[in-house]
C-alpha positions in Angstrom: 12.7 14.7 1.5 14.4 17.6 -0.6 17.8 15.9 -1.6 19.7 19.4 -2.3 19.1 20.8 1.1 20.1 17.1 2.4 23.1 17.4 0.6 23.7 20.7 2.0 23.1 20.0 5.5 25.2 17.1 5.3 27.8 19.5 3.4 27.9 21.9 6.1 28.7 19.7 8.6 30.7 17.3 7.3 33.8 19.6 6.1 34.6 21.2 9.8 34.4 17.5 10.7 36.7 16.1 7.7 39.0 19.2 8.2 39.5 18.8 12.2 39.9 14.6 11.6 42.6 15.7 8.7 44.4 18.3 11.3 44.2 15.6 14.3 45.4 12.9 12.3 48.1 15.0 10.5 49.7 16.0 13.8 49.2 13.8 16.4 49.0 10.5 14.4 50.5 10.1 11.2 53.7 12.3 12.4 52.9 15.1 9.4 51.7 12.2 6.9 50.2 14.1 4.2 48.2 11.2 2.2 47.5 9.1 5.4 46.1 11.8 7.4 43.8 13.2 3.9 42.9 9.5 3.7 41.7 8.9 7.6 40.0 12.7 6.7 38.2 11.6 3.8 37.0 8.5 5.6 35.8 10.1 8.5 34.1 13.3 5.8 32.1 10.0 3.8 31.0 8.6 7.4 29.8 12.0 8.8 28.2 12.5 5.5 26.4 9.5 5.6 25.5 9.4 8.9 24.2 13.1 8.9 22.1 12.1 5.6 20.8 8.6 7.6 19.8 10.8 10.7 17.5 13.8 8.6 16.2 10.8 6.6 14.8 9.1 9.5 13.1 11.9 10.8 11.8 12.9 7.8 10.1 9.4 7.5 9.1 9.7 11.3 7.5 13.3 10.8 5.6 11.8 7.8 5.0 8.5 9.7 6.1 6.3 7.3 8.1 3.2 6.8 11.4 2.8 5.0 9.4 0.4 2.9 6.1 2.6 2.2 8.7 6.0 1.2 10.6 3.9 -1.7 7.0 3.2 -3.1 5.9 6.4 -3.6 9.0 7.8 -4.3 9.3 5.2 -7.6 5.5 6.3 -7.5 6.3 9.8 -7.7 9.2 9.3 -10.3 6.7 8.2 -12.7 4.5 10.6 -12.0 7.1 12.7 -13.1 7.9 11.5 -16.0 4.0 11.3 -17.2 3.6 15.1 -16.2 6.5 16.4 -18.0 4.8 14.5 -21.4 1.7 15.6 -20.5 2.9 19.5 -20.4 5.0 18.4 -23.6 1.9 17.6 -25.6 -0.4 20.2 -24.2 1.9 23.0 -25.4 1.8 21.3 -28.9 -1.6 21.9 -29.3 -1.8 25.4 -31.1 -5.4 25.9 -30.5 -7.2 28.9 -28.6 -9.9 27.8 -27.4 -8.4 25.0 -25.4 -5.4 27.3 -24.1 -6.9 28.1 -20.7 -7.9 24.7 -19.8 -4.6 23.1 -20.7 -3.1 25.9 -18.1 -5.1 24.8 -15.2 -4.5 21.5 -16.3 -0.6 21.9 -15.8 -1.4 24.0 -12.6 -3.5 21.1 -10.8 -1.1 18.3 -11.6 2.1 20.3 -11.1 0.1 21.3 -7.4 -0.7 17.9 -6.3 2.5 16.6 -7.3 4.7 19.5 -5.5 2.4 18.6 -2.5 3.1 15.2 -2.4 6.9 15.2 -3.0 6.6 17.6 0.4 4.9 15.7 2.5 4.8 11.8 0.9 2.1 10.5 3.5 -0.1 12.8 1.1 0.2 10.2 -1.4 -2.6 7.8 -0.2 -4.9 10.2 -0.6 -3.9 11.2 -3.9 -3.9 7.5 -5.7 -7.1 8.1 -8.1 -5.0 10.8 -9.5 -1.4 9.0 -9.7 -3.1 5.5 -10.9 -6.0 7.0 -13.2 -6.5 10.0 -14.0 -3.0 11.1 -14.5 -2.6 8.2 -17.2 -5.9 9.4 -18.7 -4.7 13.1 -19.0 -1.7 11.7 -20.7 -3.1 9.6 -23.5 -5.7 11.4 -24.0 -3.7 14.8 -24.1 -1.0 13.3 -26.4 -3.7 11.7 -29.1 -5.6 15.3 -29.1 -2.5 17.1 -29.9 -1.6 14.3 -32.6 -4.8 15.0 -34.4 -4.9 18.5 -33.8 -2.1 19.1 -35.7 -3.2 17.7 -38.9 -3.5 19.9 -41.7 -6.7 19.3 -43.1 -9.4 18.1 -41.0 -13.1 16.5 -41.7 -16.2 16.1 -40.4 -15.5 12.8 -38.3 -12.4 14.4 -36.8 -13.3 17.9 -35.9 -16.5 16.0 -33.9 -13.4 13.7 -32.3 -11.7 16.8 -31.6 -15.0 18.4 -30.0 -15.6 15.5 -27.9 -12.1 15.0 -27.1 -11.9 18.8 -25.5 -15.5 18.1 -23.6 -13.6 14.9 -21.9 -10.4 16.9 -21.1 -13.2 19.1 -19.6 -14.7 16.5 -17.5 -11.2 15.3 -16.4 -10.3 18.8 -15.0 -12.9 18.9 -12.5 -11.7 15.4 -11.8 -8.5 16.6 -10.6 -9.7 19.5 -9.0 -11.5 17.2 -6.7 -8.4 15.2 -6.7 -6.7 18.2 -5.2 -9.3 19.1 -2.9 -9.1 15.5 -1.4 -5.5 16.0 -1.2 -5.8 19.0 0.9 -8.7 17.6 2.6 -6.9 17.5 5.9 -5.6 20.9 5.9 -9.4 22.1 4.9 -10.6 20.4 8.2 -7.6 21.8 10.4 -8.5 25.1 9.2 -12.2 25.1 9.7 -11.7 24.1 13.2 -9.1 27.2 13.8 -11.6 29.3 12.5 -14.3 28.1 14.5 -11.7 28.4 17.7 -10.9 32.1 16.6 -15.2 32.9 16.3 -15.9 30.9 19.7 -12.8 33.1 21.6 -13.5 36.7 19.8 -17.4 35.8 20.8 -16.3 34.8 24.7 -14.2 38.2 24.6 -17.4 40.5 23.2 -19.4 38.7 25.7 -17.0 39.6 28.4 -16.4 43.1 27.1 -20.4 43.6 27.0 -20.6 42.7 30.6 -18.4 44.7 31.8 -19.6 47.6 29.9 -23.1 46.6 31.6 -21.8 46.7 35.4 -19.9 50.1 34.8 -23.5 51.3 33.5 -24.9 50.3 36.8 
């Protein structure tokens, strides 16, 4: 659930409500009170608030069919996703290297991808746990050692073949995730195909119609 547009649905409605409590209270309870009327206001503003916030969170959870329970797992989940993607960009922009440039790109693009598509729509997340409990955390290590021994200034034999294999692994890694997206999106691949094949059945039914028409006006 996106918290700022929460925030600013609850926002919107809550200060009409909190200024019509204050104006009630002011003049038809508290005899012109200021403080007690902007305290019963305030009270009433934190309920609405909360109330408005407890209502788009439960249907939020109940368009993603999920539990209370299951959306604070992968919401830690996806806080520590976080965390390892921002180190994993952090290292892969060390690395000064050409070559590797392009890959470490698509790299960012795929995590940052299946991560925005998760924090969308959570229920996402099941499908996505290779990435999140494995490969992720291999991207990550493996990412930050490469750019640690990249950036040495003079480098042998044994390392610059550590450094070759290193880059042929990150290679193999990002056509792991690439599948990890495409099983991610798996769903949306299906939903698609059968629209398609909907759209090709009715455009077919209308030629056919059209061609038999054409053929009666002929006779």
């Amino acid at each position: 659930m996106n918290a700022f547009i929460s925030f600013l649905v609850g926002t919107f409605v809550t200060i009409p409500v909190a200024v019509s409590i204050w104006l009630i209270s002011f003049f038809a309870i508290t005899d012109h009170a200021f403080w007690p009327s902007s305290g019963i206001s305030f009270i009433g503003g934190f309920l609405t608030f909360s109330l408005v916030t407890m209502v788009m969170k439960s249907r939020f959870l109940k368009k993603n069919q999920l539990s209370r329970k299951e959306y604070r797992y992968i919401k830690q989940n996806l806080e520590e996703a976080k965390q390892k993607i921002n180190r994993l960009n952090k290292a892969a922009f060390m690395i000064r290297e050409i070559p590797s440039f392009k890959q470490r790109i698509e790299i960012a693009k795929i995590t940052r991808q299946i991560y925005k598509l998760t924090k969308k729509e959570p229920k996402r997340f099941y499908k996505a746990e290779q990435f999140y409990f494995s490969h992720l955390d291999s991207l990550v290590e493996i990412t930050e050692k490469y750019a640690l021994l990249s950036s040495q200034p003079k480098k042998n034999i044994e390392l610059n073949q550590t450094l070759h294999d290193t880059r042929h692994t990150l290679n193999e890694l990002t056509k792991t995730i690439e599948k990890d997206l495409y099983v991610v999106l798996s769903d949306d691949i299906d939903h698609l195909n059968f629209e398609v094949d909907v759209a090709k059945h009715s455009i077919k039914n209308m030629k056919d119609v059209k061609s038999l028409e054409e053929s009666r006006l002929k006779k």
